[in-house]
Kinemage of the C-alpha trace (Angstrom):
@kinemage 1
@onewidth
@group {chain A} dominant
@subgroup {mainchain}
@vectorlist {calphas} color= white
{ca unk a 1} P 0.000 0.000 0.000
{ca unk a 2} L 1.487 3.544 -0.291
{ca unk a 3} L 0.248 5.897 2.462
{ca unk a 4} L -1.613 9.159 0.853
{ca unk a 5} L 0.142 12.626 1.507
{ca unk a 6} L -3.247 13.502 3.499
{ca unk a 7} L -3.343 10.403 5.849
{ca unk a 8} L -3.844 11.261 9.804
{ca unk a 9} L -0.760 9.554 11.097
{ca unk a 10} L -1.497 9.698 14.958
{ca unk a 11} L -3.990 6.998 13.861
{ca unk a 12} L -1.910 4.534 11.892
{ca unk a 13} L -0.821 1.154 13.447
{ca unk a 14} L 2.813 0.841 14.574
{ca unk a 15} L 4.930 1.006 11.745
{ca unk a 16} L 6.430 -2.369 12.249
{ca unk a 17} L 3.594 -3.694 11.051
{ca unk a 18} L 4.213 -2.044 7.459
{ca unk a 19} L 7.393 -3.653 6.591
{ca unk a 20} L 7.034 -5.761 3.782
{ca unk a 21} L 3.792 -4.091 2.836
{ca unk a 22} L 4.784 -0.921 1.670
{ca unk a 23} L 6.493 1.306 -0.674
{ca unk a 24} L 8.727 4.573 -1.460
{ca unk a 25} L 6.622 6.766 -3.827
{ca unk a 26} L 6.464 10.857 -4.197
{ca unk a 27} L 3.519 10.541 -1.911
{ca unk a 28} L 4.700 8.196 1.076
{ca unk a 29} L 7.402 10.514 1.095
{ca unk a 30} L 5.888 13.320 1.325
{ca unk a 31} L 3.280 11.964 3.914
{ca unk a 32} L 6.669 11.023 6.259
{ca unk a 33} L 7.434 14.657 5.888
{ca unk a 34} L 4.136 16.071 6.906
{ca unk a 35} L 4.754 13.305 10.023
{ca unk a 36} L 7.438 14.360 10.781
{ca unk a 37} L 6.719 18.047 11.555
{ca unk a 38} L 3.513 17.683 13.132
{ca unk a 39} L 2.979 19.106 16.477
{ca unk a 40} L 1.128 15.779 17.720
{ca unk a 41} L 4.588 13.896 19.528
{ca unk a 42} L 3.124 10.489 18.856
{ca unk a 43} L 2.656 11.514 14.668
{ca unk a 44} L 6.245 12.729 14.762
{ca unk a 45} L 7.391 9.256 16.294
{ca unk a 46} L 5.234 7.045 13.836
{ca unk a 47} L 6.571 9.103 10.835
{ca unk a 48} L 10.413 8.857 11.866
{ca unk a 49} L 9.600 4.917 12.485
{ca unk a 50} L 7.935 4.835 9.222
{ca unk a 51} L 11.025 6.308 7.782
{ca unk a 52} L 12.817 3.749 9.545
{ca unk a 53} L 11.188 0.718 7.512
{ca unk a 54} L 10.841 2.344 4.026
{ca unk a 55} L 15.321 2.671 4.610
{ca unk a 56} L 15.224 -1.157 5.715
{ca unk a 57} L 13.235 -2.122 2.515
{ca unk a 58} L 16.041 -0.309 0.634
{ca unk a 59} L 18.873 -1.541 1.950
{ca unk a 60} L 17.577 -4.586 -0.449
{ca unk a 61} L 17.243 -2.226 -3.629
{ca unk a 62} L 20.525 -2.288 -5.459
{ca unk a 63} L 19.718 1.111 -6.749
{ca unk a 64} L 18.802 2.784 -3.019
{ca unk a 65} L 20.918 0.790 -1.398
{ca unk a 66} L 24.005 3.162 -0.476
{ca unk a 67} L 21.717 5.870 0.317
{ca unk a 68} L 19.848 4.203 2.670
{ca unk a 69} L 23.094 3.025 4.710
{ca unk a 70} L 24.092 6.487 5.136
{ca unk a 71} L 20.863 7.593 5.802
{ca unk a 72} L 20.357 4.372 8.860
{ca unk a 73} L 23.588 5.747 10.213
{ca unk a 74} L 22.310 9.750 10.463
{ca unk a 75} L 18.663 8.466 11.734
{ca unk a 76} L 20.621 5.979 14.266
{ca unk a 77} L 22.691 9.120 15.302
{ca unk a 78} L 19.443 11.184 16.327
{ca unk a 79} L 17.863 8.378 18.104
{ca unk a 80} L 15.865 6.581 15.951
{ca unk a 81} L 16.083 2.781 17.517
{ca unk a 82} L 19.653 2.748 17.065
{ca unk a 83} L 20.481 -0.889 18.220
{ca unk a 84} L 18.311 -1.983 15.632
{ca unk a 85} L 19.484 0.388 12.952
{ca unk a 86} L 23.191 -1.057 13.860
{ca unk a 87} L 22.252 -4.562 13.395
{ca unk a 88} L 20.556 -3.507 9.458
{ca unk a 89} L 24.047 -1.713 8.568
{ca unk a 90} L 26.011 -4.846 9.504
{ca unk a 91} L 24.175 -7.075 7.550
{ca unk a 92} L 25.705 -5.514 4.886
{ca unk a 93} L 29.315 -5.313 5.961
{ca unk a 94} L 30.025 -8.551 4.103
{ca unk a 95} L 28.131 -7.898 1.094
{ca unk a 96} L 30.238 -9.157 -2.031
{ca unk a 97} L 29.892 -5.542 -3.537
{ca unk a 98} L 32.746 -3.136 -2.053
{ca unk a 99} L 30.877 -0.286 -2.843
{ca unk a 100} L 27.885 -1.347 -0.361
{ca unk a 101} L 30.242 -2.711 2.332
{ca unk a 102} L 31.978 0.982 1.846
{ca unk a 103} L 28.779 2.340 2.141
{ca unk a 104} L 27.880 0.102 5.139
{ca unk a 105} L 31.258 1.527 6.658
{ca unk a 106} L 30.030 5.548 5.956
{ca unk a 107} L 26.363 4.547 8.037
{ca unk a 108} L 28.001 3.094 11.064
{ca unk a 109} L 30.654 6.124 11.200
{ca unk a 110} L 27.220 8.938 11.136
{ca unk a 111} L 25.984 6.247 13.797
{ca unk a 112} L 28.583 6.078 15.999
{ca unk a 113} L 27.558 4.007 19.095
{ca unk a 114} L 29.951 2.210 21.091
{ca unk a 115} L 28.590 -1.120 19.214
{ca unk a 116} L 29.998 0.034 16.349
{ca unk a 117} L 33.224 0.122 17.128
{ca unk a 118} L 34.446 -3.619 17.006
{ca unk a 119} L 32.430 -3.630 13.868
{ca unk a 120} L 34.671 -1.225 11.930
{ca unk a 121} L 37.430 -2.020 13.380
{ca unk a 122} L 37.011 -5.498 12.112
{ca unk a 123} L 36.109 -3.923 8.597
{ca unk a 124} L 39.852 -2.235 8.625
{ca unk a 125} L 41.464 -5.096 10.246
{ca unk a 126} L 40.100 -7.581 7.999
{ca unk a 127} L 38.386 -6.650 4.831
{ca unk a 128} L 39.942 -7.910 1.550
{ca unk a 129} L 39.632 -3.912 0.006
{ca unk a 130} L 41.438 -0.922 0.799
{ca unk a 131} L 38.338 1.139 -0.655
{ca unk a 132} L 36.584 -0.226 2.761
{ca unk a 133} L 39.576 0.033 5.202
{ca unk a 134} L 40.556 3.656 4.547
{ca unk a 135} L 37.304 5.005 5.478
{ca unk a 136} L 36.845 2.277 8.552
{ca unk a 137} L 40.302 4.040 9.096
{ca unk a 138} L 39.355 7.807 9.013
{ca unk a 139} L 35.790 6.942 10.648
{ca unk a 140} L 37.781 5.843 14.142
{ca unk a 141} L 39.947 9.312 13.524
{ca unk a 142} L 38.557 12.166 12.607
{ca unk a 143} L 35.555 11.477 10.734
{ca unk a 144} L 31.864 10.270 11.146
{ca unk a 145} L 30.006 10.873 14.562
{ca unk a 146} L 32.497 9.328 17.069
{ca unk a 147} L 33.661 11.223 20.364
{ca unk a 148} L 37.324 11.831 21.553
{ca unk a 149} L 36.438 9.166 23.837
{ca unk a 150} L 35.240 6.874 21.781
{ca unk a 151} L 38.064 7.348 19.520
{ca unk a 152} L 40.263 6.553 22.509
{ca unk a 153} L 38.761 3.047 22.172
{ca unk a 154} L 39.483 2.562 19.225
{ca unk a 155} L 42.898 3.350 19.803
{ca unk a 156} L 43.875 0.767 22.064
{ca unk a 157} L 43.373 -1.713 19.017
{ca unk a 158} L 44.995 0.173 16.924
{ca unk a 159} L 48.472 0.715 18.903
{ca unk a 160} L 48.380 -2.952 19.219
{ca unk a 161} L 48.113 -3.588 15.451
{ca unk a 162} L 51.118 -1.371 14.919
{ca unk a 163} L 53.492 -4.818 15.483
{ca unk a 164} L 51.440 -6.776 13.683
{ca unk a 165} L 52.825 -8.714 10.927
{ca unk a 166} L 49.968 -9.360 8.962
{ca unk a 167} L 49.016 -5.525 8.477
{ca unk a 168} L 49.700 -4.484 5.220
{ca unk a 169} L 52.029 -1.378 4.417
{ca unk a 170} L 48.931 0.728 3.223
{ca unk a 171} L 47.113 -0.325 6.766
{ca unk a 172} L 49.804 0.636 8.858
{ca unk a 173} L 50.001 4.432 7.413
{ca unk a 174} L 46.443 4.594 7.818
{ca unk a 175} L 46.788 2.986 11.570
{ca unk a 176} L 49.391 5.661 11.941
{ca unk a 177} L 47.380 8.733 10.881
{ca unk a 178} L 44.670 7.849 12.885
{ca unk a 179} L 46.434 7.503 16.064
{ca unk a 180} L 48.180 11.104 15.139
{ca unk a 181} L 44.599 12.653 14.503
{ca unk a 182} L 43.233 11.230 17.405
{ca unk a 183} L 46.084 11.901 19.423
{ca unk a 184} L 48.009 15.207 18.255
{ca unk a 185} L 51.293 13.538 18.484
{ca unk a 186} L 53.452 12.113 15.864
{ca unk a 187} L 55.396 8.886 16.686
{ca unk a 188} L 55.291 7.932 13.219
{ca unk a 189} L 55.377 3.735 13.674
{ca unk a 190} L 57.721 3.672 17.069
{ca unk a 191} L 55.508 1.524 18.513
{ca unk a 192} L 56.691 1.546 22.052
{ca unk a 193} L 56.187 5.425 21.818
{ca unk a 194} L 52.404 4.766 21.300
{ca unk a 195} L 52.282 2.479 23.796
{ca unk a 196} L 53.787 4.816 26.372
{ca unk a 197} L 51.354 7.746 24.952
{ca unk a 198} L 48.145 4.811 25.441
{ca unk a 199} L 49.252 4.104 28.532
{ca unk a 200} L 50.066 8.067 29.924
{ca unk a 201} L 46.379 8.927 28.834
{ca unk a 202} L 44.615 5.845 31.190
């Protein structure tokens, strides 16, 4: 069903219950945005959740796909059932298509819980492209949503990683840069100097 531009949303069922049932047209949007600046609290909170579900249906849609990751992640950010907005975006950190797992990577920096963390550290740490790793890289630095402390986390992995063997050359400048944008200093890779910085900030 697509819900008409004039439709009273204070008196629509949850929105849960539309998933599967609906879809993104000219007027569903533009009912959402009439929702969503109502003066009626519980409208507002149906349209944002509405919003929610039409992004979830196109996370599937090859063609809305990217946008709808970035827009989960800025949503998340505000409020909008974050924990489940996480769990959408990482369904689609192992897509086969680098340019949705990149994508993925962009939503969970704009939605910058402390779930998220692990998660792109993992996508750095471990994904097969650079085109995902540098911005997992820059998202734990000095992009996306993420506080200084939260950055700080992220941190502790990644002065760990500087010994690591198995990092490639290209992952170990970006390790580097983040630690100097999150940090201020510049230990280029003396490891044991980022250790004793880690450990002076605890």
């Amino acid at each position: 069903m697509a819900v008409a531009a004039s439709v009273n949303l204070s008196r629509l069922p949850r929105s849960e219950s539309w998933t599967g049932k609906t879809q993104r047209t000219p007027k569903t949007d533009q009912s959402i945005d009439v929702g969503m600046n109502l003066k009626d609290m519980h409208s507002r909170t149906v349209a944002i959740q509405a919003q929610l579900h039409m992004l979830e249906q196109a996370v599937a849609n090859p063609k809305q796909c990217r946008w709808a990751l970035w827009m989960l992640g800025v949503l998340g950010n505000r409020g909008v059932d974050p924990v489940h907005t996480a769990k959408i975006i990482e369904a689609s950190l192992d897509d086969p298509d680098v340019s949705v797992r990149t994508s993925a990577v962009q939503g969970l920096a704009f939605l910058a819980t402390d779930e998220t963390i692990p998660m792109l550290l993992d996508r750095f740490r471990n994904d097969p492209s650079p085109l995902v790793q540098e911005p997992a890289a820059c998202a734990m630095a000095e992009s996306g949503m993420y506080t200084h402390q939260q950055r700080m986390a992220a941190a502790a992995s990644k002065v760990g990683w500087l010994d690591d063997s198995l990092l490639t050359q290209q992952q170990r400048t970006w390790t580097v840069q983040a630690l100097r944008d999150i940090s201020g200093q510049s230990f280029g890779t003396d490891s044991v100097a980022w250790r004793h910085w880690y450990d002076s900030t605890r």
